[in-house]
N, C-alpha and C positions, 0 to 999 in steps of 0.2 A: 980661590976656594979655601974656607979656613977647615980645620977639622972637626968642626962643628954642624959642616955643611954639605949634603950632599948632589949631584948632578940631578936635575929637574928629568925624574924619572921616563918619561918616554919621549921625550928629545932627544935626550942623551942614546937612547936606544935607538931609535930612528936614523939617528947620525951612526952607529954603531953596524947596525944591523936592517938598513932600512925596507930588503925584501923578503924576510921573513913575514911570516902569516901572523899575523896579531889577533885578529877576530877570525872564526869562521860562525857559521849563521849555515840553517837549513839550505840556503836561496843562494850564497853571497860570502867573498871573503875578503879578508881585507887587510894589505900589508903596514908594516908599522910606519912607515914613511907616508902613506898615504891617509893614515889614522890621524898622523901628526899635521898635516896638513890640513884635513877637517877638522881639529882640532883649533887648531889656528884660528879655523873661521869663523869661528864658532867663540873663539875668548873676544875675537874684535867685537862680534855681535853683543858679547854681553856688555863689552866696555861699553857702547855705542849704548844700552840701556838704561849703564850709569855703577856697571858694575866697577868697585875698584880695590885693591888691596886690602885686605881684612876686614872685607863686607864679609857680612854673615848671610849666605844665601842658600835655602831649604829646595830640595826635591822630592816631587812625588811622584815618581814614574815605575813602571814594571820594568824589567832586562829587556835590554834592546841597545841598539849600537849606538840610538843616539842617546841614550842615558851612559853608556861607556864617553862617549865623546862629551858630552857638557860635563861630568864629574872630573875629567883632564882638565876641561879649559877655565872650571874655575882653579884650577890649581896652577895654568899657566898665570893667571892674573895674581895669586896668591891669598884670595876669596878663602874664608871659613864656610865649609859644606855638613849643611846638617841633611843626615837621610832617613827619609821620613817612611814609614811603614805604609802600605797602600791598604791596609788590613784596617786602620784604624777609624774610629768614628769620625765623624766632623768635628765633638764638643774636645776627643784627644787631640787631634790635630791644632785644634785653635791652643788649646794651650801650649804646645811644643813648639810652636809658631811665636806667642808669644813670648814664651821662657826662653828659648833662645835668642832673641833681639831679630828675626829673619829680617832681611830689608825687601828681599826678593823672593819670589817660589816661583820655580820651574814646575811644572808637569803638563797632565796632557789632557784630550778631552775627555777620554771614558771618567777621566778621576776630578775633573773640575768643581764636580756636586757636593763634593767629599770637606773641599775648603772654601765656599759658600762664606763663611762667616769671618773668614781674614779680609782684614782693613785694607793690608800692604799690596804693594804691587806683585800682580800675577801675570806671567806669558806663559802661552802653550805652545812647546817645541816646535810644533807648525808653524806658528808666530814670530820665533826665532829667527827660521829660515827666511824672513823678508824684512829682517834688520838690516840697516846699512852696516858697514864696517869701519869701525874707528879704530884706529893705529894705534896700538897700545903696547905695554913694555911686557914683553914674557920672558919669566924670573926664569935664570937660565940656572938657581941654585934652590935650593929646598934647607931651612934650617931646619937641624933635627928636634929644636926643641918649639920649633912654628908648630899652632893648631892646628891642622890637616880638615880633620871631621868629628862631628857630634853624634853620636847614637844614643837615642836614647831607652834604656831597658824595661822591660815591661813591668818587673817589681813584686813582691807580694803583696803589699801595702803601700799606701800613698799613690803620689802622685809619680811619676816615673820619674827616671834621673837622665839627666841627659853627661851620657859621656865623654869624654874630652880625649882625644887620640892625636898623639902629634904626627908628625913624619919619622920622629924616629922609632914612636912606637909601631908605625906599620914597616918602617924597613928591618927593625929587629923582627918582627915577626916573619917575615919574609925568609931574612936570612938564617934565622934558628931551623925555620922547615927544611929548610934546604940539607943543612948540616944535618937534618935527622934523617928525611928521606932520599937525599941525594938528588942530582938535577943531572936529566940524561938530554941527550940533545933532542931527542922524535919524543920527546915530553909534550902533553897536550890536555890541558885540565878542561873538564864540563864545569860550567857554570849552570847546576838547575837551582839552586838556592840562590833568594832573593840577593840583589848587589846592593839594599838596603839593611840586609844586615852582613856583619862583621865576616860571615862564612864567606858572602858571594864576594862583597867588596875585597877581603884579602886574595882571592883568587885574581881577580881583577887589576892588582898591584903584581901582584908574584908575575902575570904573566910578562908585564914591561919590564921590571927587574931581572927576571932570568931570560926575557928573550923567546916565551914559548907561546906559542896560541892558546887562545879561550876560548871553546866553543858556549855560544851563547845561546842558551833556552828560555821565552817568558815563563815558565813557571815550570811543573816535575810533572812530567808524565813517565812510567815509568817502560811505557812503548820504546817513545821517543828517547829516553836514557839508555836503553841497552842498542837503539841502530846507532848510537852516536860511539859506543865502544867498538861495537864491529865493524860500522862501515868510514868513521870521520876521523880515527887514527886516538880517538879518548883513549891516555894512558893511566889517568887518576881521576879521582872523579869524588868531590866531600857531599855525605849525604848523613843523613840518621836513619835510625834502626827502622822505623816503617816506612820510610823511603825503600831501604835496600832488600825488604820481606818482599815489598810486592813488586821490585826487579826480577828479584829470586821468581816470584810465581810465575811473573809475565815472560820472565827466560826460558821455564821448563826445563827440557833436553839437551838445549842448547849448552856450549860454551866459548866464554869469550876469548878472542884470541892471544896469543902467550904474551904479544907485547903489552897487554894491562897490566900494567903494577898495581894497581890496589885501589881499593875503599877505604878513604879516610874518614873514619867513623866518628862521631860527634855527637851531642844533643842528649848525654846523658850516661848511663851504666849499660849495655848491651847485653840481651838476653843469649846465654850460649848456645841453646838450640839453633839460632841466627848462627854466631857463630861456625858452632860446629858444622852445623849446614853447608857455610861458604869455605871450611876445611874440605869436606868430605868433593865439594865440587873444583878446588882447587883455585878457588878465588880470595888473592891475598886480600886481608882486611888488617888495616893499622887502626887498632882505640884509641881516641884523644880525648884531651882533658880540654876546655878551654871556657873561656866565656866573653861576652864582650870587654869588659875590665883588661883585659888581655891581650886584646888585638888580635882573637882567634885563638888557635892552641897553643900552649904553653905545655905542656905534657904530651909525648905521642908514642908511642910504642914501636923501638924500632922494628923494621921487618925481620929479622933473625929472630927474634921474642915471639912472633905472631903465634906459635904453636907449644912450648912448651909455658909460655906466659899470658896463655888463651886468659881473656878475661879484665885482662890489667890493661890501664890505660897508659902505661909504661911509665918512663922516668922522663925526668924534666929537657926540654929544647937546651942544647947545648950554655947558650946566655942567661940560662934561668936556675932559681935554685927554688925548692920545695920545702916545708917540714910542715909536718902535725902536731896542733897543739890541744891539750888536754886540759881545762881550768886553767888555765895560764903557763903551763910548762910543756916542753917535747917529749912526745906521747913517748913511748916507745913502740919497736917494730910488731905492727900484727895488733898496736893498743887505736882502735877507733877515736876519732878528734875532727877536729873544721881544719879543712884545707888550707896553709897557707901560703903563696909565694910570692915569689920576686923575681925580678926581669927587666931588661931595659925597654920590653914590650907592654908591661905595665901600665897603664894611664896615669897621669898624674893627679887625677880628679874629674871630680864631677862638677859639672856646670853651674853655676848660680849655689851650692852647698854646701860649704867649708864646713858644717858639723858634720856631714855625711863623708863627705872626704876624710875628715881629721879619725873619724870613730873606721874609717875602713882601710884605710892605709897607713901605718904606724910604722914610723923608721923605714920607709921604703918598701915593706911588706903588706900585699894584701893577703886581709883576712875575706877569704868567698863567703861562707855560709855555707858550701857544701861540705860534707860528710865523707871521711875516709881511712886509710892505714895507710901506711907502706911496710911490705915485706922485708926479710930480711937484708935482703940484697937492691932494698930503696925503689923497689917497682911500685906504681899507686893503684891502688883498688877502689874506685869511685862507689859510696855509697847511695848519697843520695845527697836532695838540699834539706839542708838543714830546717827548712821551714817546712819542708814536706812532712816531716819527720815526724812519726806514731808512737805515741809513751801511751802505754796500758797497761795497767796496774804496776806501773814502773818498768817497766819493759820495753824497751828502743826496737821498735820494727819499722824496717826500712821499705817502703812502699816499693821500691826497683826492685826489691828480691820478690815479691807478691806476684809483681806483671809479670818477672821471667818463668816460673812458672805457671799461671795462665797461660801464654801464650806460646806455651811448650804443647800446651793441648791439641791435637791437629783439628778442633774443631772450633777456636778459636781464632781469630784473628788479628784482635787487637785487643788490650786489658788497661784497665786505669785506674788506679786504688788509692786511695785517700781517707785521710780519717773524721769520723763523725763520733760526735759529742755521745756519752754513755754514760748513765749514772753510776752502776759498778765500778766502773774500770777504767773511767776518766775519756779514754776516746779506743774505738775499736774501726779495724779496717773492712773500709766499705770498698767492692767490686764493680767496676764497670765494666761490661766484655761488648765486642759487637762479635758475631757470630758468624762462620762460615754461609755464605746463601743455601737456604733449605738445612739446614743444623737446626734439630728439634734438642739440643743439647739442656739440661735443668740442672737450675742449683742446686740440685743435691748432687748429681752428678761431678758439678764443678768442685765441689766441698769436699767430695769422697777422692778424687784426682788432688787434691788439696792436702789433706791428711797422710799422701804417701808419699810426699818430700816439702814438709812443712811442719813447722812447730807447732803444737795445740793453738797457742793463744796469737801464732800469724796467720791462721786460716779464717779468710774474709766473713764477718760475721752476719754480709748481708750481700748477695748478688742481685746486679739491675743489669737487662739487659739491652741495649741503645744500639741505634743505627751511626752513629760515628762518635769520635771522642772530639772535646776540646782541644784547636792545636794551633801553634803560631805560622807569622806566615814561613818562619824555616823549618814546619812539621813536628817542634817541638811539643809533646804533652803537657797541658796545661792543668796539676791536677786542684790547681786552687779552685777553677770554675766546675769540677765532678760531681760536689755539690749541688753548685745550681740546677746539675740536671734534676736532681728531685723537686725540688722547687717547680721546676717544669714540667712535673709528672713523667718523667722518661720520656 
């Protein structure tokens, strides 16, 4: 093994640690030796299909063990895995199908209608299981600068990018968390965020690397999220802000027991009322900074910060560095700029678009697009994205400072603010709420709660009121589509 190389992630583990719990599941658990095992049988089947060493082969599946098990066993074969959104249309799929070169797509039946219009060869996991087994070499080394997987991001404009994640950017990612939040042995992450994107998937790595179980959910219920702290030993758990509101609600009275170490909080700025909330009930919460370009978080707030640096998504993963920049220079402390860093968690690029690469990565530095400071003492205050972002009459208002007040409102639930076109004033923010059930709540009500911790010209110039917001499948706010909803008549 040279130093460029590292042990074939849950073999190594298996061989290490083979009767620890790797999976647990409502039903079912399931240790790492016998993970690896199914595993196994699972790379012969694909060989047997014609899989082989840097095939490029797409999945479309929901979380389940055997989406944990085929995402291992192309990586036993040494396969490039592109993971595909189950959220998306057929006409997106066909393209990321195509843009990637797929040879192969896994997935299953509920999702078969979805990719109708791909040429390439399709099995469904069911299909799998009555392949014969062909004897095939599993790479007992992982190069750090080998492809791993493709995600591709959903974009403001265009057509999406597919990005490019090696092995070493997921073992850096892996190991940075570790160094931030520490690895205790009765460690036990929930996976309710999808393993198609970069949240679930790095869960999913971290647990063979450190050796801890994933408990595995098809999707966020937020019932199901809190029996899984109290009764399955969940010690951490990555969600976003209206994932973790309506735990909060669905907890009540309750609290969880002392061995939870925290919510790793994501998917954007977090409203402090949330916050505070999860202060006042004695539920540690760490803010992260991340995105896919990243390999998950890259900034996390250590737990000693949680309370006197309420708010800040902290300072960067130990392997990473940070700075803001301003027109082309380093902002200064507390001066607003685009995010930018660096990390050997990094990507090295996007798929098929070296202009898009060359214009986002610059001397080993990405530049996000999102919006930020750092305080004196280099903690990061996440603004907003930069594309979200509201100029009215020359005036920068940031749409995350808009929602965290809405939905500080107790009769509020959720809020989503975006800006529309305005002849005065060039673009003014527009309000989206959904409402407590039975809340006769009015926008003038909203506007006048608005004007007593809001600037004149950041108080929403138009409230609509909707039965749900735009959101991705890891619950992110989507507020490019808030528009639409007019379009759509509410």
């Amino acid at each position: 093994m040279s130093s460029t190389e590292i042990p074939n992630w849950l073999k190594q583990r298996a061989f290490l640690t083979p009767n620890r719990t790797a999976i647990k599941t409502v039903n079912d658990e399931v240790s790492f030796l016998t993970l690896h095992k199914n595993v196994v049988k699972k790379a012969k089947r694909l060989s047997f299909a014609g899989v082989k060493q840097n095939d490029v082969v797409a999945i479309l599946m929901k979380n389940s063990v055997e989406m944990v098990e085929v995402i291992h066993a192309l990586k036993y074969i040494g396969a490039v895995t592109v993971l595909l959104n189950i959220k998306l249309t057929s006409s997106e799929l066909e393209f990321q199908l195509n843009d990637s070169g797929a040879k192969l797509l896994l997935t299953e039946e509920v999702l078969v209608e979805k990719i109708n219009q791909f040429s390439g060869k399709k099995i469904m996991i069911t299909e799998l299981q009555d392949l014969l087994e062909e004897e095939c070499e599993i790479l007992e080394y992982f190069s750090l600068n080998q492809t791993d997987t493709i995600m591709y991001t959903s974009g403001t404009t265009g057509k999406p990018k597919g990005v490019i994640h090696t092995y070493g950017n997921h073992w850096w990612s892996a190991i940075g968390s570790s160094l931030n939040l520490g690895l205790h042995q009765d460690d036990c992450w929930l996976v309710a965020v999808p393993m198609f994107h970069i949240s679930g998937l790095s869960i999913l790595y971290r647990s063979v690397i450190y050796g801890i179980p994933a408990v595995i959910h098809e999707g966020f219920d937020p019932k199901k999220a809190n029996d899984a702290i109290m009764n399955q030993g969940v010690t951490i758990m990555s969600l976003v802000s209206v994932m973790l509101a309506r735990m909060l609600d669905t907890l009540g009275s309750d609290h969880y027991p002392s061995g939870f170490r925290g919510m790793l909080l994501g998917g954007g700025p977090a409203p402090k009322p949330l916050l505070e909330d999860c202060l006042a009930r004695q539920i540690p919460v760490f803010q992260t900074y991340g995105m896919t370009e990243t390999a998950s978080q890259v900034v996390t707030l250590a737990p000693e910060y949680s309370i006197p640096k309420l708010g800040s998504a902290g300072k960067p993963l130990f392997p990473a560095q940070i700075k803001i920049e301003k027109e082309g220079k380093i902002a200064n402390p507390l001066e607003v700029g685009e995010i930018v860093v660096k990390a050997p968690n990094v990507t090295k690029g996007y798929l098929n678009r070296p202009d898009a690469t060359n214009s986002t990565i610059v001397d080993g530095w990405l530049y996000t697009g999102d919006i930020g400071y750092l305080d004196e003492e280099g903690f990061l205050y996440v603004l907003d994205r930069r594309s979200d972002l509201i100029i009215s009459g020359g005036e920068n208002i940031y749409p995350a400072e808009i929602e965290a007040v809405l939905v500080a409102h107790p009769n509020i639930v959720e809020a989503g603010v975006a800006g529309i076109e305005d002849e005065k004033w060039g673009q003014v923010p527009a309000a989206f709420v959904v409402l407590q059930e039975g809340s006769r709540l009015t926008s003038d009500e909203i506007n006048a709660f608005c004007y007593e911790h809001l600037a004149r010209y950041k108080v929403p110039k138009s409230v609509h009121f909707v039965e749900s917001l735009p959101r991705n499948a890891s619950n992110k706010l989507m507020r490019r589509k808030l528009i639409e909803l007019l379009k759509d008549g509410e």
